[in-house]
Phi, psi and omega in degrees: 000122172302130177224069202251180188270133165334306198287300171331270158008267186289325165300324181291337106038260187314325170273346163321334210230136159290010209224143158289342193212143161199095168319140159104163226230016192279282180322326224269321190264039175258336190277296200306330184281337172289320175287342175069014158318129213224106189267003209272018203242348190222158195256160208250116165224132191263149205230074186256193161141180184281328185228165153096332180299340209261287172315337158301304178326271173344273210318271213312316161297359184247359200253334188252359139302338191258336160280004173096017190260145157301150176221095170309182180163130197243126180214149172214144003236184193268167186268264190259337199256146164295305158330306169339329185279347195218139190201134166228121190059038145070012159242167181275139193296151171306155149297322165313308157354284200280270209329308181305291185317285212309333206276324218271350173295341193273290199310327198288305198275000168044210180296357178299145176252156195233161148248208196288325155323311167275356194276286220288328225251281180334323196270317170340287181293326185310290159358262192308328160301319151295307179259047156021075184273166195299315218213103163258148186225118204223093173298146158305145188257328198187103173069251191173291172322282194281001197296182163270013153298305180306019189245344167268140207260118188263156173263003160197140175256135166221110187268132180284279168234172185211101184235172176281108159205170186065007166015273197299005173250297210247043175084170172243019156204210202240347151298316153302296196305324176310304183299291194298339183262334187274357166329294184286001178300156187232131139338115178075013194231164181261099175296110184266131146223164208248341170345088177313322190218084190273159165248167203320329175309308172337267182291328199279358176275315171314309220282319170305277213295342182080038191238133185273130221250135147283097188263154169294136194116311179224280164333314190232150175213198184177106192235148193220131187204116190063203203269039174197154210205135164270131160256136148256150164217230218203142179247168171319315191260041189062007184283175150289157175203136183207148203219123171253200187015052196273121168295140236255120197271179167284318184286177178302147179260358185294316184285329185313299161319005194255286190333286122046246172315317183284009180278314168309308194290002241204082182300050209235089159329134159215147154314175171274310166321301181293340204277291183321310192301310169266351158297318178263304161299354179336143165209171157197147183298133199027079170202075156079054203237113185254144202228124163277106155217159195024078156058015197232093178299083182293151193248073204252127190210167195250007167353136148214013186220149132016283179295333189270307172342295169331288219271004173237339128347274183303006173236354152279312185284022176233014179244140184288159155073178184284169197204119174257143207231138202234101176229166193199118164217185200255140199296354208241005154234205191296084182275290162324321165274348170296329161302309184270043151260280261267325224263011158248035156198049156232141174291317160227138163314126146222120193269174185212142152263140172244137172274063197215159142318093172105035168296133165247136232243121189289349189269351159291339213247352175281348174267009201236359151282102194291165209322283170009306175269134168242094170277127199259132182252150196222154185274338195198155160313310186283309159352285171315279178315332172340288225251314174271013167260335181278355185234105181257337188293342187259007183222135181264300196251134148203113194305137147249086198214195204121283226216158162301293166338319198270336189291330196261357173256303175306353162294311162330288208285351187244044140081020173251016185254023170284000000 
């Protein structure tokens, strides 16, 4: 029997499984009928899509906290603490916690092998079956059909958005991709999905399984104008339902409706008053999570794709004064469109190499910028920030976004890592 330490733990972890990834539910729900994992005491909602899940998550958990319910929340991946990922009441679970699950997940699977997602994903639930909290809220980790979440049959399902990522797990195009996140949709149960524009995989796959699907768009809507916005939806029992003059939250507000609607789904009483209360304090750590020092307003957002871009793009053209952009990303994802949204509407550049696996190196990412831009390269995040605390007069605004990695080493360097 193992009597390691966290930091023990996650290393031994990391080295169990030859593969960082191995799609399918076989092993992970061979392991889980051995721990006897048991969610039916809380009502259960799985939360995928390509962008937008972390912030669903957030909303909901902060509009049925506020409503007196316990709320567990399964989230990947963490900024500095490993705790981050499994939270009950919005505080992060102990090492003691997370090391008993790990301990007991090791005895339970005998030669089955997990990898560390699934090791992580097993202690979660493990968690949550012991303290049966009111409300589980479980982000996806990769796609959806095959992810290890997905072994659990959740009671509203949700796709947030569906865009091109992960190629090589989930397909090369937005149907496919579509088809793998609608994975978690359930027979009879109520299918969210927040898309503006989902592809055609979406509904025909509820529509097979017979899960009744609320789409954005045609259930649900959302209109916004100047520092206040309406949502409609759909209640369980098919009424209308509508809330106006709702104050305008930090995070996207496309999820905040998605959140909303799945709120309606949610045999959880809540007020209008709790519904308001979590839309508008709603927060997340990088996401668009602002930070002051010496007079320099940072920007910290995990943009890493095409789509996150879009959405941090549209939060930027809303900042007074020049804005400068700190950027870092990973070689495997999309970097040239992500460059050509961000980089005609920041005033100066400063790249970073993230020193991580599949780190991308700023003098590859200084060649995907066109002549116009003189971008300044740098070795590290802390560098970069270094260097803009020594010129605090030119930069009023400054976005730090790309990668989870870069967001969490600018967490490090301005003093956030308590």
């Amino acid at each position: 029997m193992k009597k390691f330490n966290l930091s023990e733990w996650l290393s031994w972890m990391e080295q169990c499984h030859p593969s960082e990834i191995e799609l399918g539910l076989a092993r992970v729900s061979e392991v889980a009928e051995k721990l006897a994992i048991d969610l039916s005491q809380s009502t259960v909602v799985t939360v995928g899509g390509t962008n937008g899940k972390g912030s669903t998550v957030s909303y909901l958990n902060r509009i049925y906290q506020h409503a007196g319910y316990s709320v567990g929340c399964y989230t990947s991946p963490h900024f500095l603490y490993y705790n981050e990922r499994v939270r009950l009441d919005s505080r992060n679970v102990t090492d003691a916690l997370l090391c008993d699950a790990f301990e007991r997940i090791d005895q339970a699977r005998g030669e089955i092998p997990l990898t560390y997602f699934e090791f992580g994903t097993l202690a979660a639930l493990l968690i949550f079956s012991d303290q049966k909290p009111d409300l589980v809220l479980l982000e996806v980790g990769l796609g959806g059909r095959l992810d290890a979440v997905n072994i659990i049959d959740a009671d509203i399902s949700v796709v947030t958005t569906v865009a091109i990522d992960h190629i090589d797990w989930l397909g090369d195009d937005r149907d496919q991709i579509g088809f793998e996140k609608a994975g978690i949709y359930r027979p009879d149960r109520p299918a969210v999905c927040g898309d503006l524009s989902p592809p055609p995989s979406i509904a025909r796959y509820a529509a097979e399984i017979g899960a009744k699907l609320y789409q954005a768009g045609t259930e649900f809507s959302y209109s916004a104008e100047g520092e206040l916005w309406c949502w409609k939806g759909e209640t369980v029992n098919g009424n209308d339902r509508q809330l106006n003059q709702l104050s305008k939250p930090s995070l996207p507000l496309q999820n905040a409706a998605t959140a909303l609607q799945v709120s309606e789904l949610i045999p959880l009483e809540v007020t209008e008053s709790d519904l308001r209360y979590g839309i508008q304090f709603a927060e997340l750590t990088g996401r668009m999570q602002h930070i002051e020092k010496t007079g320099v307003h940072y920007w910290l957002d995990v943009a890493h794709n095409p789509e996150a871009a879009e959405l941090l793009k549209e939060q930027i053209l809303g900042m007074p004064g020049n804005v400068t952009l700190i950027l870092g990303m990973l070689a495997d994802k999309d970097c040239q469109q992500v460059i050509e949204i961000l980089e005609p509407v920041v005033t100066s550049v400063c790249l970073v190499s993230l020193d991580v696996p599949r780190g991308q190196k700023a003098e590859e990412l200084s060649k995907l910028f066109s002549d116009k831009t003189e971008a300044r390269l740098f070795s590290s995040v802390t560098e970069a920030i270094g260097q803009i605390q020594l010129d605090t007069d030119s930069h009023e605004n400054v976005i730090i976004a790309g990668s989870f990695f870069t967001v969490s080493h600018a967490l490090t360097e301005l003093g956030r890592d308590q």
